[in-house]
C-alpha positions in Angstrom: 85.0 85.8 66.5 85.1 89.7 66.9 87.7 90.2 68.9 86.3 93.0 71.0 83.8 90.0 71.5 86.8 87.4 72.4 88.4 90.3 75.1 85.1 90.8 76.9 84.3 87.3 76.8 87.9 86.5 78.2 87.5 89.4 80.8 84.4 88.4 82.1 85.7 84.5 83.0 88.5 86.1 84.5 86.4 87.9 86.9 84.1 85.2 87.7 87.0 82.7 88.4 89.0 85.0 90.5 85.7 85.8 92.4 84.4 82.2 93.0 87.9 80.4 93.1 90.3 82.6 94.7 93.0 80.7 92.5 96.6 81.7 91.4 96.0 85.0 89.3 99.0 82.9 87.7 96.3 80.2 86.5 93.6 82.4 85.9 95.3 84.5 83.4 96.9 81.8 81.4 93.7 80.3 81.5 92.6 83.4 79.9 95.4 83.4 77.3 94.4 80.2 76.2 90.3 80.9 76.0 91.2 84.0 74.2 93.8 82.5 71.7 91.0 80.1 70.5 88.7 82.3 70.3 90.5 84.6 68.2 91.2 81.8 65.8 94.5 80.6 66.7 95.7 77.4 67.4 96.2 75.6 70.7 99.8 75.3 69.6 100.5 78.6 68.8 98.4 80.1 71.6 100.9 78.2 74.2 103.8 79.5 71.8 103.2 83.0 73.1 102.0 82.1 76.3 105.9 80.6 76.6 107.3 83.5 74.9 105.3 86.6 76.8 106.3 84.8 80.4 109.7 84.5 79.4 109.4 88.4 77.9 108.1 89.0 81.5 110.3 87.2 83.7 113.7 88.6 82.1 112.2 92.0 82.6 110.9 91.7 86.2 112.9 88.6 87.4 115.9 89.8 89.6 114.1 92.7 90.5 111.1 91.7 92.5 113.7 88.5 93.5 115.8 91.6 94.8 113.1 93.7 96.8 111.5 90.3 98.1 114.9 89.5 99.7 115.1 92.9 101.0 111.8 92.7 102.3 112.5 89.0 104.2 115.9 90.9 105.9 114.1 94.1 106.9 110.9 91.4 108.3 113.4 89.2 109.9 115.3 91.6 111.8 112.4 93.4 113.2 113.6 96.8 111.1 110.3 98.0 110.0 110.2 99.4 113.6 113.3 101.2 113.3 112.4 103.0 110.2 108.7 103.9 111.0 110.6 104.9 114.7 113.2 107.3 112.6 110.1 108.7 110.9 108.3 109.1 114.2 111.0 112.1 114.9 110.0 114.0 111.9 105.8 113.2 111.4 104.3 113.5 114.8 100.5 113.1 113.8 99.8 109.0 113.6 97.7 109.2 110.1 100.3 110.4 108.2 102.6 108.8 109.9 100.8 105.6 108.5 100.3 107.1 105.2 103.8 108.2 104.3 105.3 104.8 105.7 103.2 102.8 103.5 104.4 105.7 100.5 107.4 105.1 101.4 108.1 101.4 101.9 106.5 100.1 98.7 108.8 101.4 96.1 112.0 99.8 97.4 110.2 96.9 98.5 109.1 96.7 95.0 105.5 95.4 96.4 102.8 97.5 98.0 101.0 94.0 99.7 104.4 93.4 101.4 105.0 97.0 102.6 101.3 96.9 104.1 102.0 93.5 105.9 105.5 94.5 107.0 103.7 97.5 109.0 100.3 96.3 110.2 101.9 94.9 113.7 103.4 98.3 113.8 100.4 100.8 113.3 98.5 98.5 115.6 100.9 99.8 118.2 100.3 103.4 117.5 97.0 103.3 119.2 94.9 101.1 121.1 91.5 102.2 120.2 90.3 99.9 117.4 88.8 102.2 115.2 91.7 104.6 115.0 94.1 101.1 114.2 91.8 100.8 111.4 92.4 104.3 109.6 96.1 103.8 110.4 95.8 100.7 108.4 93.6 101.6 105.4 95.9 105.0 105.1 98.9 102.6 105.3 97.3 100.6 102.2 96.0 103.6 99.8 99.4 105.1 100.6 101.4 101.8 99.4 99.4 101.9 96.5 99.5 105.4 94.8 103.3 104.9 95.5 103.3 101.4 93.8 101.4 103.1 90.5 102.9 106.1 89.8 106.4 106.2 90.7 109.3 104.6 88.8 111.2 102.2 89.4 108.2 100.0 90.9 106.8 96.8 89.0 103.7 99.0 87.9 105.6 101.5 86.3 108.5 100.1 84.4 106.6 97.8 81.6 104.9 101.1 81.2 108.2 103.2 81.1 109.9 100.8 78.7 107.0 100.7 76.1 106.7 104.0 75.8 109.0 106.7 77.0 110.6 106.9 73.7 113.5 108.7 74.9 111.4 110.2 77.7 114.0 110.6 81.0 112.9 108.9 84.1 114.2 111.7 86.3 111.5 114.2 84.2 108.9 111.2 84.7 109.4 111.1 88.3 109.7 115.4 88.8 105.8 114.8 88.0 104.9 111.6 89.1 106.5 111.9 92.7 105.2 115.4 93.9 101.8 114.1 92.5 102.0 110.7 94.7 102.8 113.5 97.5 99.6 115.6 96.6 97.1 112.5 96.3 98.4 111.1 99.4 97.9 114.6 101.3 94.4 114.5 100.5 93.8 110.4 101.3 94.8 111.4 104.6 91.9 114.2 105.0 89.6 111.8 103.1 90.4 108.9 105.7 89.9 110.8 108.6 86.8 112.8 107.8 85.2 109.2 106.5 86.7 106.4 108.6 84.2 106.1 110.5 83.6 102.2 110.2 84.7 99.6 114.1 85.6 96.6 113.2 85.5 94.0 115.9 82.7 95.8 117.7 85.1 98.1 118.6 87.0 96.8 121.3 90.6 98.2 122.3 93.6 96.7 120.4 95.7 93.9 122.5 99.0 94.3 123.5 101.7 94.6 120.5 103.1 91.1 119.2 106.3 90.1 120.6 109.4 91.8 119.0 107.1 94.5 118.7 108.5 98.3 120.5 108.1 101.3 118.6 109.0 103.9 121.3 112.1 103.8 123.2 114.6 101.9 120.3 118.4 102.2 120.3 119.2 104.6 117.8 122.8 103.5 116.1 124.1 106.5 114.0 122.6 110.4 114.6 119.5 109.2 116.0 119.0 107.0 112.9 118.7 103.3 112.9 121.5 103.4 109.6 121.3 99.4 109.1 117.4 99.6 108.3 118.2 102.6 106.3 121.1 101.0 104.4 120.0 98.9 101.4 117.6 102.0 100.7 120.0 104.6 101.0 122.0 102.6 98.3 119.6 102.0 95.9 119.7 106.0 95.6 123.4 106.5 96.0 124.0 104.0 92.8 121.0 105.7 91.2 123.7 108.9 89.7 126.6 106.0 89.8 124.9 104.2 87.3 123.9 107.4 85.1 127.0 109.3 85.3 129.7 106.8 85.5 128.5 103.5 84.6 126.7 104.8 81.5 124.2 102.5 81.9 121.1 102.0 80.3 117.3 102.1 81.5 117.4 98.4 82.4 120.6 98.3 83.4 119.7 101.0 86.2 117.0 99.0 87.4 118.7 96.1 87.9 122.0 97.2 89.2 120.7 99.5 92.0 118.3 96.8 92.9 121.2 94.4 92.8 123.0 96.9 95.1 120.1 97.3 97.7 119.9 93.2 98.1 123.6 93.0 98.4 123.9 95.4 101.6 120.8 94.0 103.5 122.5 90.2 102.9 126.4 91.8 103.8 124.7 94.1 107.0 122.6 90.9 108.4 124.0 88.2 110.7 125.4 85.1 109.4 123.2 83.3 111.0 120.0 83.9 109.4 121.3 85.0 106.1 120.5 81.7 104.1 117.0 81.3 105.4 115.9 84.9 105.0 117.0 84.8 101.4 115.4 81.6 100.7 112.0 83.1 102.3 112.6 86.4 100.2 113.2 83.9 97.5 109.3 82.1 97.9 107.8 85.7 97.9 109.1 87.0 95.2 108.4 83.5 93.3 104.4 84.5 93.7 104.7 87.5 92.9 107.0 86.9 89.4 104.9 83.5 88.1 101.6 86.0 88.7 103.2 88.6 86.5 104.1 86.3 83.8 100.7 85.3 83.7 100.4 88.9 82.8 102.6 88.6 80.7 101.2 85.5 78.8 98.0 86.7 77.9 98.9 90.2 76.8 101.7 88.1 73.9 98.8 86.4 73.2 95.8 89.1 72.7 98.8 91.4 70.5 99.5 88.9 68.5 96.2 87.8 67.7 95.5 91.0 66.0 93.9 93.0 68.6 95.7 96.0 68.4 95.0 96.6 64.7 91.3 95.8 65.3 89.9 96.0 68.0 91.9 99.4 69.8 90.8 100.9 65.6 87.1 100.2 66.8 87.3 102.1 70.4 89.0 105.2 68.1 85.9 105.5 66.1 83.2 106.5 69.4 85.9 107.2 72.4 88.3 110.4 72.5 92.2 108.7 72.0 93.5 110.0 75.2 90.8 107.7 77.1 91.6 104.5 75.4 94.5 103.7 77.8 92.5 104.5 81.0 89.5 102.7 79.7 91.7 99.4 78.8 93.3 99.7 81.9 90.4 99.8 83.6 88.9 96.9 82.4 92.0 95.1 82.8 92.1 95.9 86.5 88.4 94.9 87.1 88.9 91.5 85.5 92.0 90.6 87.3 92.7 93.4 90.3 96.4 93.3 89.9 98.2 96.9 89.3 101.0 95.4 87.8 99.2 92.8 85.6 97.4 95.7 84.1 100.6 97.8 83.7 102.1 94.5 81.7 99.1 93.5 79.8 98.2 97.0 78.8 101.7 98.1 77.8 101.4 94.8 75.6 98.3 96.0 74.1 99.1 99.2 73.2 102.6 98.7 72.2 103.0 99.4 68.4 99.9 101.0 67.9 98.9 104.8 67.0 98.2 105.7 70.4 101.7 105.9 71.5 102.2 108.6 68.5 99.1 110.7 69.6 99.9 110.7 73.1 103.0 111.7 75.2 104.5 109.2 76.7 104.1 111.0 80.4 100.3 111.7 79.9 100.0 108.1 78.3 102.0 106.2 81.5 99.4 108.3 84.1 96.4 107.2 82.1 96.7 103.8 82.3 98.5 104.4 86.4 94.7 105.9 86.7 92.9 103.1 85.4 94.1 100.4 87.5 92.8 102.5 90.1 89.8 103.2 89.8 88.1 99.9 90.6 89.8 97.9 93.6 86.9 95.4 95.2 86.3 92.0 95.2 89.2 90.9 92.3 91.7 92.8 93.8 93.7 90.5 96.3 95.2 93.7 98.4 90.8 94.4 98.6 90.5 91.0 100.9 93.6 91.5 102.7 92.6 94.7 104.2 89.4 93.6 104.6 90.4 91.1 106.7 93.2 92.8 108.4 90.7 95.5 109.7 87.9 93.1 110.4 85.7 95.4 108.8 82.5 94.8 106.6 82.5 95.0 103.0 80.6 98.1 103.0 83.0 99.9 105.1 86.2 98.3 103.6 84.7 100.0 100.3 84.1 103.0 101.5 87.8 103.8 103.4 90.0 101.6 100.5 87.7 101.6 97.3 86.6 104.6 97.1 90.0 106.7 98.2 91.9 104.4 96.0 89.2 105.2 93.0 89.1 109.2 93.8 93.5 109.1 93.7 93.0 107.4 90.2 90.3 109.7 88.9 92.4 112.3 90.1 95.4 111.2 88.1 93.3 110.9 85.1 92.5 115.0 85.6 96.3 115.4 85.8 96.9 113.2 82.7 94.4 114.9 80.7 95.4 118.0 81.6 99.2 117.5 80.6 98.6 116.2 77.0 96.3 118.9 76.3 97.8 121.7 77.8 101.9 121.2 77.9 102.5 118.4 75.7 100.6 119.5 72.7 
């Protein structure tokens, strides 16, 4: 079979089982692997061959740190510190919207997951105000702000398959002097997007209850300066070790990754009390098992599409009636419709393209924000984050599309400008 024919078939299943079932992305996407592998004209034997060896590809690359964000996560959870930091940030960013919106920016790349950073601060933001309707834009500005962090800036799980297959030499420090102040500038504009268009009440728009026990934004006990330091601590590590492991260690892309990551986890176990320390790192560990087994799905059934031939074939075909520099963003994109996962797209796209002439007629930069943009640009009903919200807000559909959809989609049309723009007019 074609195998333009074999990826749109493949695609399309994808979509209809993650709409109807609501199953592990995990099992949907190996499912997919192996319905594409036949199709293609492999054999069952060799399809689960690379299925084995793109999870395992996967899981050394992401393993230790998601494990090491989850477990960061479960600490900062456990000891009620997503308080203390949103408090610290209080001092500084008065108005509640951004407020909401730089949190959610902010928590997701350490965290290493932009679902987690969202759940971690819903009780809070519900305590900000206790109109309904004005919870719900602290919410949906909390979510689109987790997310253009999550896609664009590096080190995050979206980002580095993307990084390592193609920056060629490309430094992330000159990656992230464009992608952050670009994050900065889409989430700027979310916020004035949200609050001219969040108009929607959920829960016929009732005032909020009381905040959850544990819950106390105002009033905390700062420890050091004003500034809750032990919240602050297995972040403000992650960026010390960040020139340690450049300028003294020597160490390599991957090696940076993992040791700072390492670094961060170590401090929230050494800073927590005894007490709880086994049982938040085994809930850290259950997390972050979800999140890694989903990814290797990813990672499964890109091994299997590159080695069937695809790249040669198929991304030859899309040359011959679509420009090059929209290739990425329109694989991407489909990617992200199928299966709604940033990161899977990230993996299975950096897969893809690896090895083929696309990486020689496009800079790495532009190339990595092309394929950030198409993962954007269509978050509904496969995306898991799309239902959470949803849910969270107790909005309708209609109105959870219009205040996460469609700001989500404008942030990744906008970074497809940007990309664009860069390859033709300061990379070329």
């Amino acid at each position: 079979m074609d195998l333009l024919i074999a990826f749109a078939i493949t695609l399309a299943l994808i979509t209809v089982v993650s709409i109807y079932y609501r199953v592990s992305p995990f099992f949907t996407l190996v499912g997919g692997a192996i319905l594409f592998g036949l199709l293609a004209g492999m054999t069952l034997d060799t399809t689960i061959t690379e299925i084995v060896s793109g999870a395992g590809k996967v899981f050394s690359a992401f393993g230790i740190i998601i494990f090491c964000g989850a477990v960061i996560a479960a600490f900062i959870q456990e000891r009620h510190q997503a308080e203390e930091i949103v408090a610290d940030i209080k001092r500084i960013i008065k108005n509640p919207p951004a407020l909401a919106g730089f949190s959610g920016w902010l928590l997701s790349v350490p965290i290493t997951c932009c679902v987690t950073a969202f759940v971690m601060l819903v009780p809070i933001l519900k305590c900000l105000d206790i109109d309904k309707r004005k919870q719900n834009m602290l919410l949906y500005l909390a979510a689109v702000g987790s997310i253009i962090s999550y896609t664009l800036i590096y080190p995050t799980p979206a980002v580095i398959p993307l990084f390592t297959a193609f920056s060629a030499g490309t430094s992330a420090l000159h990656y992230d002097a464009i992608a952050i102040p670009l994050s900065l500038l889409l989430l700027f504009g979310t916020i004035l997007f949200i609050r001219r268009t969040c108009t929607g009440v959920g829960s016929n728009g009732e005032e909020s209850q009381s905040c959850p026990a544990g819950i106390s934004l105002p009033g905390q006990s700062a420890e050091f300066f004003g500034v809750h330091w032990q919240a602050w601590a297995p972040f403000v590590v992650i960026l010390l070790t960040i020139p340690v492991s450049i300028l003294l260690l020597g160490l390599s892309n991957v090696g940076i990754m993992n040791f700072i990551m390492l670094s961060g986890a170590v401090t929230a176990i050494t800073l927590a009390p005894h007490e709880i320390r086994s049982r938040t790192v085994t809930n850290g560990a259950k997390h972050a098992g979800l999140i890694i087994f989903d990814i290797c799905g990813a990672g499964a059934l890109g091994y299997v599409i590159v080695h069937s031939g695809f790249t040669e074939q198929a991304l030859l075909q899309l040359t011959l009636f679509l420009p090059v520099v929209l290739v990425p963003f329109i694989i991407a994109a489909l990617l992200a419709t199928a299966q709604g996962s940033r990161v899977t797209t990230a993996v299975i796209t950096a897969e893809v393209l690896a090895g083929s002439v696309i990486i020689g007629a496009i800079h790495p930069i532009p190339l990595i924000l092309l394929i950030a943009a198409g993962s954007c640009v269509v978050s509904y009903v496969t995306d898991p984050f799309f239902w959470l919200v949803q849910r969270t807000t107790g909005d309708d559909i209609r109105t959870t599309v219009k205040n996460y959809t469609l700001p989500v989609a404008l942030a990744g049309m906008a970074i497809l400008i940007v990309a664009v723009a860069l390859e033709y007019m300061v990379y070329r």
